[in-house]
LUMVOKOL-346764 format. One record per residue: residue number from 0; residue in one letter; chain; x, y, z of N, C-alpha, C, O in turn. Coordinates in pm, whole numbers, plus 32768, in hexadecimal, padded with zeros to 4 digits. Layout:
# LUMVOKOL-346764
+------+------+-------+--------+---------+------+---------+----------+-------+--------+---------+------+--------+---------+------+
! resi ! resn ! chain ! n_east ! n_north ! n_up ! ca_east ! ca_north ! ca_up ! c_east ! c_north ! c_up ! o_east ! o_north ! o_up !
+------+------+-------+--------+---------+------+---------+----------+-------+--------+---------+------+--------+---------+------+
!  NUM !    a !     A !      X !       Y !    Z !       X !        Y !     Z !      X !       Y !    Z !      X !       Y !    Z !
...
+------+------+-------+--------+---------+------+---------+----------+-------+--------+---------+------+--------+---------+------+
//
This chain:
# LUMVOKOL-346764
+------+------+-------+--------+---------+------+---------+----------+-------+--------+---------+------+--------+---------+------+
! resi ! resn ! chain ! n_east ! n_north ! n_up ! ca_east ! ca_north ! ca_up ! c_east ! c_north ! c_up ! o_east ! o_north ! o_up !
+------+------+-------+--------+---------+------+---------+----------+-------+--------+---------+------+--------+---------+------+
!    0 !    x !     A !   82A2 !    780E ! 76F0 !    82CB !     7847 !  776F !   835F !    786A ! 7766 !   83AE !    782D ! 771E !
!    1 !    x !     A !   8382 !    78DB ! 77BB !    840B !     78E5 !  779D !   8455 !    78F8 ! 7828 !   8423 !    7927 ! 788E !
!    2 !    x !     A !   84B1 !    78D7 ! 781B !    84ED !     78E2 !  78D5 !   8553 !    791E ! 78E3 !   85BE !    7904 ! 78AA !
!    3 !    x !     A !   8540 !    796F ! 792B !    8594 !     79D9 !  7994 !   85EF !    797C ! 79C5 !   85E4 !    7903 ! 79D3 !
!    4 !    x !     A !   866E !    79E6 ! 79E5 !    86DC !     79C1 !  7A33 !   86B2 !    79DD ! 7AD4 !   8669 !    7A31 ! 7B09 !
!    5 !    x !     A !   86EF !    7989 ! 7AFA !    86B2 !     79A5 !  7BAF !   86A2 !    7A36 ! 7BEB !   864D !    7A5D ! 7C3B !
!    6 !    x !     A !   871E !    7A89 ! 7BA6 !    870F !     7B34 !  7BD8 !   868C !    7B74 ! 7BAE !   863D !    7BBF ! 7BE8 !
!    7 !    x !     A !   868E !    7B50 ! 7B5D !    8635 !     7B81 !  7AF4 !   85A1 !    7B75 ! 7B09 !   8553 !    7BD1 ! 7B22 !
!    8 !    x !     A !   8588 !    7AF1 ! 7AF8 !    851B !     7AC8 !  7B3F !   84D7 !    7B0A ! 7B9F !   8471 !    7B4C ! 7B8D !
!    9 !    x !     A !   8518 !    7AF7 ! 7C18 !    84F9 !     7B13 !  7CA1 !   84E3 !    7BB2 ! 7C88 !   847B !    7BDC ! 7CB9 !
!   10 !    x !     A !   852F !    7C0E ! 7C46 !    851C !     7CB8 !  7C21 !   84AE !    7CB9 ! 7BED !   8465 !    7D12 ! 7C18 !
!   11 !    x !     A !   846F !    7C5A ! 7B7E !    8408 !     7C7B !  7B42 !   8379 !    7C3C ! 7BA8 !   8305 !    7C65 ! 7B9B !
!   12 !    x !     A !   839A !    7BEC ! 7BF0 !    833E !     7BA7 !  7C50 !   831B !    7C33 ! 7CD3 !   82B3 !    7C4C ! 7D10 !
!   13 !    x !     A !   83A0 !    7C74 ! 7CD8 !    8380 !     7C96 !  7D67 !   8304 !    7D23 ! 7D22 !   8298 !    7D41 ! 7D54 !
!   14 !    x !     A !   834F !    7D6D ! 7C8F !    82FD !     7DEC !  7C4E !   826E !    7DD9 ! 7C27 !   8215 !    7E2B ! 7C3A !
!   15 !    x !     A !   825F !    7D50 ! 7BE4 !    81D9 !     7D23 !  7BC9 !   8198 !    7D12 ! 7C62 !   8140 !    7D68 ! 7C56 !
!   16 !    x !     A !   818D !    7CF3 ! 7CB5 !    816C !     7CF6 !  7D46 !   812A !    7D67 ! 7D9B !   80CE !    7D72 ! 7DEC !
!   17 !    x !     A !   8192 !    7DBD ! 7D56 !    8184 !     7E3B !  7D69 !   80F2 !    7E9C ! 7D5C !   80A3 !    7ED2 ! 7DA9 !
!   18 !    x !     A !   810B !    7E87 ! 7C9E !    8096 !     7EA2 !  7C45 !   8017 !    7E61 ! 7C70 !   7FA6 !    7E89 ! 7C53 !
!   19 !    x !     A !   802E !    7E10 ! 7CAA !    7F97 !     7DBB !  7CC8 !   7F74 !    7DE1 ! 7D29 !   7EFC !    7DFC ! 7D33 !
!   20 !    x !     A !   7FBD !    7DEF ! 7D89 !    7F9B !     7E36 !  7E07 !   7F86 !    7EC7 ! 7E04 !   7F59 !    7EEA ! 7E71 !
!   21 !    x !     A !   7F8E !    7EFF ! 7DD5 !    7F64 !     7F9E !  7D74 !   7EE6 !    7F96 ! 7D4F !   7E8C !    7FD6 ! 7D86 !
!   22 !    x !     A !   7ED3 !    7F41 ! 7CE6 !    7E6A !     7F20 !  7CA5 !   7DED !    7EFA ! 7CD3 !   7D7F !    7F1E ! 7CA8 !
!   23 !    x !     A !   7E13 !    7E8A ! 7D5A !    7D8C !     7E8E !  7DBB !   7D7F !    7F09 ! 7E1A !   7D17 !    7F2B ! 7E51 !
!   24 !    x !     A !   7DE0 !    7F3A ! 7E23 !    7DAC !     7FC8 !  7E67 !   7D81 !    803E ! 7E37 !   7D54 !    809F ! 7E74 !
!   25 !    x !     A !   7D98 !    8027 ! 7DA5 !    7D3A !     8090 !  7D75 !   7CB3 !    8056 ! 7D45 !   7C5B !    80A7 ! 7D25 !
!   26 !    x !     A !   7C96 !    7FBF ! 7D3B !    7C2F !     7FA0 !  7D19 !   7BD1 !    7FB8 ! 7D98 !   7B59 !    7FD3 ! 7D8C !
!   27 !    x !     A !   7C02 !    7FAE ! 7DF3 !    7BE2 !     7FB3 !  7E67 !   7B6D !    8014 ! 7E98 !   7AFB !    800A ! 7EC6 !
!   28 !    x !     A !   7BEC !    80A0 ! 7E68 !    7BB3 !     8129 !  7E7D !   7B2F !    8133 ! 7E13 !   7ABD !    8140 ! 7E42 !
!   29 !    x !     A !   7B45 !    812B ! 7D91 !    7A9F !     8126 !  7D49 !   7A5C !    80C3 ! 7D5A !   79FC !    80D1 ! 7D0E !
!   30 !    x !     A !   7A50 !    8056 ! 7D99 !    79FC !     8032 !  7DB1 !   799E !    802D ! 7E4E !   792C !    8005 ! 7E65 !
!   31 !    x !     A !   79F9 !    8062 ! 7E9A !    79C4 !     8086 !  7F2B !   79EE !    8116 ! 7F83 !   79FD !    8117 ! 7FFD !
!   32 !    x !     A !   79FB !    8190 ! 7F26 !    7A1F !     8214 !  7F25 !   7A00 !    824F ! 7FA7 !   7A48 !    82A3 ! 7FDD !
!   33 !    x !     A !   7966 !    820D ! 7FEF !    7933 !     8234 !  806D !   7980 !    81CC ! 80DD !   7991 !    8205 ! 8149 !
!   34 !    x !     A !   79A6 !    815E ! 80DA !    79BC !     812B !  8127 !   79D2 !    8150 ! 81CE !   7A3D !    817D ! 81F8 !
!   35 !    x !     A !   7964 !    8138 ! 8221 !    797E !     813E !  82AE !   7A13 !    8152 ! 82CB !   7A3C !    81B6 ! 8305 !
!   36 !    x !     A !   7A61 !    80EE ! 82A0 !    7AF9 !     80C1 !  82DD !   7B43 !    8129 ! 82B5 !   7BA3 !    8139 ! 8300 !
!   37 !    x !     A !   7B3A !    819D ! 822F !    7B8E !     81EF !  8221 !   7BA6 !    826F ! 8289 !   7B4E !    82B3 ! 82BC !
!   38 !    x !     A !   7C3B !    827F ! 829A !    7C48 !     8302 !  82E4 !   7C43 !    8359 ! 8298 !   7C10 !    83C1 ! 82C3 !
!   39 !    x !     A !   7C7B !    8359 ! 81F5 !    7CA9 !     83C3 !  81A5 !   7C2B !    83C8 ! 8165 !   7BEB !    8361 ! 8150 !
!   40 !    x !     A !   7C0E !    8418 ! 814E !    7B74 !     844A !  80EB !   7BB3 !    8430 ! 805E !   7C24 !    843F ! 802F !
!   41 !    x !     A !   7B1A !    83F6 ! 8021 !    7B31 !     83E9 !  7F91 !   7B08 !    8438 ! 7F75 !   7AF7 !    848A ! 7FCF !
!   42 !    x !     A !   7AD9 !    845F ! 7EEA !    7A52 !     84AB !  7EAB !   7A2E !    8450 ! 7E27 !   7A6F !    8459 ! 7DBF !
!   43 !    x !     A !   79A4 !    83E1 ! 7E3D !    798A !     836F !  7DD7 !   79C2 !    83D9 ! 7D3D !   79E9 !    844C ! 7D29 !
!   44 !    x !     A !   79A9 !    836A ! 7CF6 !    799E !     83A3 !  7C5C !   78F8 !    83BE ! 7C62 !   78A0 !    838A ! 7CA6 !
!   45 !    x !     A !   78F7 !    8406 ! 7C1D !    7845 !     83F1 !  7BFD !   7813 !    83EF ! 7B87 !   7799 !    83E6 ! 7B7A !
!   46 !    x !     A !   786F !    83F8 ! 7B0C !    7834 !     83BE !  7AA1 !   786F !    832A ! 7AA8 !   78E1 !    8300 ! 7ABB !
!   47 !    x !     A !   77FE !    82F0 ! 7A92 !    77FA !     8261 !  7A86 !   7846 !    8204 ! 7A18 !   7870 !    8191 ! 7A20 !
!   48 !    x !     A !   7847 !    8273 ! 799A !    78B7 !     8249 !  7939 !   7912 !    824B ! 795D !   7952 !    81E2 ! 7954 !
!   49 !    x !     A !   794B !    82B2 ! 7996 !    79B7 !     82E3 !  79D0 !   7A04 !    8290 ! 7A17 !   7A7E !    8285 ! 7A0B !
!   50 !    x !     A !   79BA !    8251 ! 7A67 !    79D8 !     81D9 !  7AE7 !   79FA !    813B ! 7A94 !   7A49 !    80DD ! 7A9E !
!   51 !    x !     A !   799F !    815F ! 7A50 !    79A1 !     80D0 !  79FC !   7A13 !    80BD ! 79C3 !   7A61 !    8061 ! 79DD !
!   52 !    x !     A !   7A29 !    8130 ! 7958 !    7A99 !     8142 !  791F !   7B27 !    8129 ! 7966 !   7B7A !    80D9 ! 793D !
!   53 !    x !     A !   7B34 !    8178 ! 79D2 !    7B8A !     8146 !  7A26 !   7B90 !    809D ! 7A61 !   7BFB !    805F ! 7A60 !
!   54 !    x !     A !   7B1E !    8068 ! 7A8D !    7B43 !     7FEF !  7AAF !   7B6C !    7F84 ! 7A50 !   7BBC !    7F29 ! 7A66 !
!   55 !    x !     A !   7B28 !    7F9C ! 79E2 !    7B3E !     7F42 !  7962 !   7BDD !    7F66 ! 792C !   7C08 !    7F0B ! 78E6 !
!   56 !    x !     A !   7C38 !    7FD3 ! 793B !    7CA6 !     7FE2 !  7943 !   7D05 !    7FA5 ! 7997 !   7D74 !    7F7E ! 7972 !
!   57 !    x !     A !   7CCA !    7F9D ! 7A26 !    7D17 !     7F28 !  7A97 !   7CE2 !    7EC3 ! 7A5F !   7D1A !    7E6D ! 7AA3 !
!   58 !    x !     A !   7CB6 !    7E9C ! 7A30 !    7C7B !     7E0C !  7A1B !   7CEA !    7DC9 ! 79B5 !   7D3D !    7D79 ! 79E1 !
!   59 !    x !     A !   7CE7 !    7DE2 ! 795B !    7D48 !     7DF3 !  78EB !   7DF7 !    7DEB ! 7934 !   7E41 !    7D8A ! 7920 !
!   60 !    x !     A !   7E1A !    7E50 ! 797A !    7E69 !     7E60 !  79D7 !   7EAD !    7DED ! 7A0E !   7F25 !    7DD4 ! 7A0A !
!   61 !    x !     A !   7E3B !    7D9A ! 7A4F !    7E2C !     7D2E !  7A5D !   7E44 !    7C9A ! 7A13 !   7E76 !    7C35 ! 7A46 !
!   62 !    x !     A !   7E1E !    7CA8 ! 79AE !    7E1C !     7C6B !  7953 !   7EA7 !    7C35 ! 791A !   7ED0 !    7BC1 ! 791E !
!   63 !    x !     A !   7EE6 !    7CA7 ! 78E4 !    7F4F !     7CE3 !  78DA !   7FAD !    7C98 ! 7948 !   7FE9 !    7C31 ! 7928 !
!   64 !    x !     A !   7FB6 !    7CC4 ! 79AF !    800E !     7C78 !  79F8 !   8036 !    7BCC ! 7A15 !   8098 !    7B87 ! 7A2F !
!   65 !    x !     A !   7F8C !    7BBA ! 79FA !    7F7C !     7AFF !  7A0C !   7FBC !    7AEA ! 7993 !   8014 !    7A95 ! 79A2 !
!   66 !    x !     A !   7FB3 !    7B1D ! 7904 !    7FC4 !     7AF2 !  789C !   805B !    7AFD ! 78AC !   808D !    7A9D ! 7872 !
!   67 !    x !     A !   80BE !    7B4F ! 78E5 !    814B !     7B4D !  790A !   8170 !    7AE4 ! 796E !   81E3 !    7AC1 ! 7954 !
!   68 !    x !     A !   8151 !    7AB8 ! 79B4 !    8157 !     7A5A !  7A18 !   815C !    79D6 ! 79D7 !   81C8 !    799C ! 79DA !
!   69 !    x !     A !   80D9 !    798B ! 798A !    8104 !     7952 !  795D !   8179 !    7945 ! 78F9 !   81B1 !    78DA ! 78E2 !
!   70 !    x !     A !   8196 !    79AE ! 78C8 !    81FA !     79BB !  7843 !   82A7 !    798D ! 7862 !   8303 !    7966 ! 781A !
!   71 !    x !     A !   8299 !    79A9 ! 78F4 !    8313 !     79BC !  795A !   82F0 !    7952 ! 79CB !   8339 !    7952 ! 7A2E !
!   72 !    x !     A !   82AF !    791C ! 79C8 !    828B !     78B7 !  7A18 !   828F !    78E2 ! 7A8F !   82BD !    7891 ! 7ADF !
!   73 !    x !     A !   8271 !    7941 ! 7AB5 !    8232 !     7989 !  7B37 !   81D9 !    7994 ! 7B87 !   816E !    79CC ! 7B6F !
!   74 !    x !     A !   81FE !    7955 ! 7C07 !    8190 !     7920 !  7C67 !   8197 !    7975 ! 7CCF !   81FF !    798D ! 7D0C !
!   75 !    x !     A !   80FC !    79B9 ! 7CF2 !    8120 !     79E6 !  7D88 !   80F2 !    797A ! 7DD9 !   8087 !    7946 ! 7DB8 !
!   76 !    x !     A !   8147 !    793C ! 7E64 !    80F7 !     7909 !  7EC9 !   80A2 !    794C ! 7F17 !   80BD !    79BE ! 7F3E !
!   77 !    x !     A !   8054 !    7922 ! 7F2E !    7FF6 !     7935 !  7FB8 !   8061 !    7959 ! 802B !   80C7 !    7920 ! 8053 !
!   78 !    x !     A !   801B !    79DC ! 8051 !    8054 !     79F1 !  80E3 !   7FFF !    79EC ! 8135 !   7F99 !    7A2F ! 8125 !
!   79 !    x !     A !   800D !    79A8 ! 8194 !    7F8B !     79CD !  81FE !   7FC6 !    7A36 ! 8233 !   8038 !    7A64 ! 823F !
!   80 !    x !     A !   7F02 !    7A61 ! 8266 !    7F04 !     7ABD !  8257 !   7F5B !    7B0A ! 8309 !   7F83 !    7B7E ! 830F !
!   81 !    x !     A !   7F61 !    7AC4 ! 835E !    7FB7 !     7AE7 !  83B2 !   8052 !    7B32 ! 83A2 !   8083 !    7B89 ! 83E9 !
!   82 !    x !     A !   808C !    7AEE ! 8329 !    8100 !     7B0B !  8321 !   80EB !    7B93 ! 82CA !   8137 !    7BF0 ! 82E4 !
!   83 !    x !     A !   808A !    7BA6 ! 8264 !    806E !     7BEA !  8232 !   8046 !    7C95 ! 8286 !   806C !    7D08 ! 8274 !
!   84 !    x !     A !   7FEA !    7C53 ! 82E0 !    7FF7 !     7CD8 !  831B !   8033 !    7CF6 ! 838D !   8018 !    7D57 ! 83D4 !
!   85 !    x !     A !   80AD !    7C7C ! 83AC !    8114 !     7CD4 !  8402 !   815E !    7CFE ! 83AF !   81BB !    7D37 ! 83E7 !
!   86 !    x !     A !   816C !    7D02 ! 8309 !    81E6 !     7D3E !  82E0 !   818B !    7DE5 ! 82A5 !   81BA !    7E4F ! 827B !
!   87 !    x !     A !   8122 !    7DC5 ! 82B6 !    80F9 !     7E6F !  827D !   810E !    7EB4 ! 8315 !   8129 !    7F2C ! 830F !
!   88 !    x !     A !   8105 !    7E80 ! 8392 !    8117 !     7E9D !  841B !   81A7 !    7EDA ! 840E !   81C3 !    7F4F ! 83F1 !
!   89 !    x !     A !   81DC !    7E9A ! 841F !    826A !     7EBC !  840C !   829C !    7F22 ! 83A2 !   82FE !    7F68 ! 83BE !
!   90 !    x !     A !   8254 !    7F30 ! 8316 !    8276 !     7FAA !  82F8 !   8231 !    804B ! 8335 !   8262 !    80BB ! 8342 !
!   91 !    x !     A !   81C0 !    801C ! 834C !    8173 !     8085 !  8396 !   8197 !    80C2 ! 83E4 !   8186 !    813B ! 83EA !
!   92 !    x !     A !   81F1 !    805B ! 845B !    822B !     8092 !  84B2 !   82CD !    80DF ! 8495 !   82FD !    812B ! 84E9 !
!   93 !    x !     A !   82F8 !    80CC ! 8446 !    8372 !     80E8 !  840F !   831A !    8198 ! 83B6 !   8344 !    820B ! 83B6 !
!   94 !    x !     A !   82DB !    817B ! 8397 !    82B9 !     8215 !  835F !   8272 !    8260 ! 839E !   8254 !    82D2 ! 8379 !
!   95 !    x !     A !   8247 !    8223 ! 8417 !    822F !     828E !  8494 !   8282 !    82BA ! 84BE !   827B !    8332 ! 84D5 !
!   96 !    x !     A !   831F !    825F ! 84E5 !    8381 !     82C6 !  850F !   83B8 !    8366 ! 84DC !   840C !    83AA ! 8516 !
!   97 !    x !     A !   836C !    8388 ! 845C !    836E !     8408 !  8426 !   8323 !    8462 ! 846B !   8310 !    84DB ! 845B !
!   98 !    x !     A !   82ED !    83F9 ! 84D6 !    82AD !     8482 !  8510 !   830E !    84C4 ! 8580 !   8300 !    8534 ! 85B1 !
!   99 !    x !     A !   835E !    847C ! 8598 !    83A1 !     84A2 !  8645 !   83C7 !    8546 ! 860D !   83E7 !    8566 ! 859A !
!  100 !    x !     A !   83BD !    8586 ! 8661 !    83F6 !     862E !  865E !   848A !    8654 ! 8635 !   848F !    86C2 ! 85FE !
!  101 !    x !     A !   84FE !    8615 ! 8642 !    8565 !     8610 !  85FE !   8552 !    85F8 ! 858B !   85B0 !    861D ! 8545 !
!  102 !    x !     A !   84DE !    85B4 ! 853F !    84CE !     859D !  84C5 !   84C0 !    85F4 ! 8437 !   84ED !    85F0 ! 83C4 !
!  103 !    x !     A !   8441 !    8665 ! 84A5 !    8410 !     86A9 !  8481 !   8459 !    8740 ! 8483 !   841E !    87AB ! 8475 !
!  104 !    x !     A !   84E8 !    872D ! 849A !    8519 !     87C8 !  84C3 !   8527 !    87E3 ! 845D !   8519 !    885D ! 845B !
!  105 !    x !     A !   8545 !    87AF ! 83CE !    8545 !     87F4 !  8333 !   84FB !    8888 ! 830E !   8519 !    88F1 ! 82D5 !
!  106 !    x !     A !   845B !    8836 ! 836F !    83DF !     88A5 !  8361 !   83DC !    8908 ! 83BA !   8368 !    8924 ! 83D9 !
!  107 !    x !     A !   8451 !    8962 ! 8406 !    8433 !     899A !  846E !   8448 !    895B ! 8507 !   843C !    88E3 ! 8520 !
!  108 !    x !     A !   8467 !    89B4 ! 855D !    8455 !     89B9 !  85F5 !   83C8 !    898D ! 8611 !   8373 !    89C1 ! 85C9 !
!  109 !    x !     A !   8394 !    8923 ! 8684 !    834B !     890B !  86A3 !   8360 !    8935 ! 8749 !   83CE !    8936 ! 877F !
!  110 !    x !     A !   82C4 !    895D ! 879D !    82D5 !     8987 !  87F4 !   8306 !    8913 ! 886E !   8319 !    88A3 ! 883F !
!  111 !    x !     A !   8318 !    891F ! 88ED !    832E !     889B !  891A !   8287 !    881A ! 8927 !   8273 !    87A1 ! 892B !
!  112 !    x !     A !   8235 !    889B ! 892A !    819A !     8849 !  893E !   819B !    881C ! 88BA !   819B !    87A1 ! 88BC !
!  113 !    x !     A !   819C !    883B ! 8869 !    8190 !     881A !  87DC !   81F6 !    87A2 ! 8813 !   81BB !    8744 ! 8847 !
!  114 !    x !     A !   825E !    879C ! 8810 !    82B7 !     873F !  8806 !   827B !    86EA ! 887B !   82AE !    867A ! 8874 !
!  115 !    x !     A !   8216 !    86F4 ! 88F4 !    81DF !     8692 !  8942 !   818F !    8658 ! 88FD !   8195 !    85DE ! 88F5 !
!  116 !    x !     A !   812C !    86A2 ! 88B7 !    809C !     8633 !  8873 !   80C7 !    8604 ! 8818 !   807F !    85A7 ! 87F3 !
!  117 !    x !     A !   8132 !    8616 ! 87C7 !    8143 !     85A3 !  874B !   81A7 !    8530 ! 8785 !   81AA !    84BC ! 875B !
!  118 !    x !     A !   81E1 !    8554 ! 87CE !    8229 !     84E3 !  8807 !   81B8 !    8486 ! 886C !   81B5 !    840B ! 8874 !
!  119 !    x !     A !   8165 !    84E5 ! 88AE !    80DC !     8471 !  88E5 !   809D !    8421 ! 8890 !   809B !    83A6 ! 8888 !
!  120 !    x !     A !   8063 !    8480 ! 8848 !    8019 !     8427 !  87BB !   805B !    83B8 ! 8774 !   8018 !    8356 ! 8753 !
!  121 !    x !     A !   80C4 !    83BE ! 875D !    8143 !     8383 !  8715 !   8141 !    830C ! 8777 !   8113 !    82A4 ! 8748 !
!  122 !    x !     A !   816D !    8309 ! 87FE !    8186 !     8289 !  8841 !   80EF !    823F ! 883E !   80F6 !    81C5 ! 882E !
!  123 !    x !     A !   8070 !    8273 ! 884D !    7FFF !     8236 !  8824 !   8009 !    81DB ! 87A0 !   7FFD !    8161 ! 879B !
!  124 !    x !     A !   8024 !    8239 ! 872E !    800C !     8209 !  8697 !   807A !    817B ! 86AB !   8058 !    8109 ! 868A !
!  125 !    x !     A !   80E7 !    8197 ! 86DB !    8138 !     8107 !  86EF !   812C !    8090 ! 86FD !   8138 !    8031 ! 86B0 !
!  126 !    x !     A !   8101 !    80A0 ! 87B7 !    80BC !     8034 !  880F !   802D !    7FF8 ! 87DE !   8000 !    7F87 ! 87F1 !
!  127 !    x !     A !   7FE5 !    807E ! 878C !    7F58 !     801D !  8730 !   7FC3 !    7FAC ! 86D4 !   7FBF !    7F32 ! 86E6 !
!  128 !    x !     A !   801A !    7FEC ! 8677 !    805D !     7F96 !  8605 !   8087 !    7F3A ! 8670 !   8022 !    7EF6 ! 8683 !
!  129 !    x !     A !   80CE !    7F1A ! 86AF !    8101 !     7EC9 !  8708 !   80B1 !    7E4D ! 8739 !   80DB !    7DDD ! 8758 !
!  130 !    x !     A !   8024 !    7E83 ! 8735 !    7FA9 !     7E10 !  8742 !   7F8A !    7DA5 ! 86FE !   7F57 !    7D3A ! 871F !
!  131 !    x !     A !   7FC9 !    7DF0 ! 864F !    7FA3 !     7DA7 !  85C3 !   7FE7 !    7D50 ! 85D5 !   7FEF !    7CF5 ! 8581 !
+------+------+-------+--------+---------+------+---------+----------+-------+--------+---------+------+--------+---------+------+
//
C-alpha cells in the first residue's frame, strides 16, 4: 500500500468518486435504456455484444478503481442517502439558475412572454427542487 499526502489523497479520493459516479450512470443507462423515470430518451444498444462489451468495460472500470483505493488506502463513506440527495438538490438547483432570461441573453432577445413562461416554469422547476 502506498500513502498519499493529505492534498493528495483527498484530490485523488474526490476524482475517483467522480469516475464511479459516471460509471454507475452509464451502467445505468445500458442496463435500463427504457426506464419509466427517464425524461431524456435513450436509444437501447441492440446488439447484445455490443452492450455486453460495453458493460464488461465499466465493470473493469470498476475494478480498476477498487484496485486504486486499496493501493491508496481509499475509503468512500457511506452517505446517507438524505444528504446525498440534498447535495444533487442543490446542484440542480444552482444549474437551473441558467435558465433565468438574463442568462440566456448570449442567445438573442427574448420576447417579454417568452421571458414570462421561462421565468414561470423556472420558479416551478425550483420550488419542486426545494421539496428534495
Amino acid at each position: 500500500m502506498t500513502e498519499l499526502g493529505f492534498s493528495h489523497k483527498n484530490a485523488v479520493q474526490a476524482i475517483l468518486k467522480e469516475i464511479a459516479q459516471q460509471t454507475e450512470n452509464l451502467t445505468g443507462l445500458l442496463l435500463f435504456p427504457e426506464s419509466p423515470h427517464r425524461i431524456l430518451p435513450v436509444n437501447p444498444v441492440h446488439d447484445e455484444a455490443d452492450r455486453d462489451r460495453l458493460l464488461k468495460a465499466l465493470s473493469k472500470v470498476r475494478s480498476d478503481i477498487e484496485e486504486m483505493c486499496r493501493e491508496f488506502n481509499i475509503k468512500f463513506p457511506p452517505l446517507p442517502l438524505q444528504q446525498q440527495l440534498t447535495n444533487m438538490a442543490d446542484y440542480l438547483y444552482a444549474v437551473a439558475l441558467n435558465l433565468r432570461p438574463e442568462q440566456l441573453l448570449g442567445y438573442g432577445e427574448l420576447t417579454e412572454g417568452e421571458q414570462d413562461k421561462i421565468k414561470s416554469h423556472l420558479a416551478r422547476i425550483l420550488n419542486d427542487l426545494e421539496e428534495i
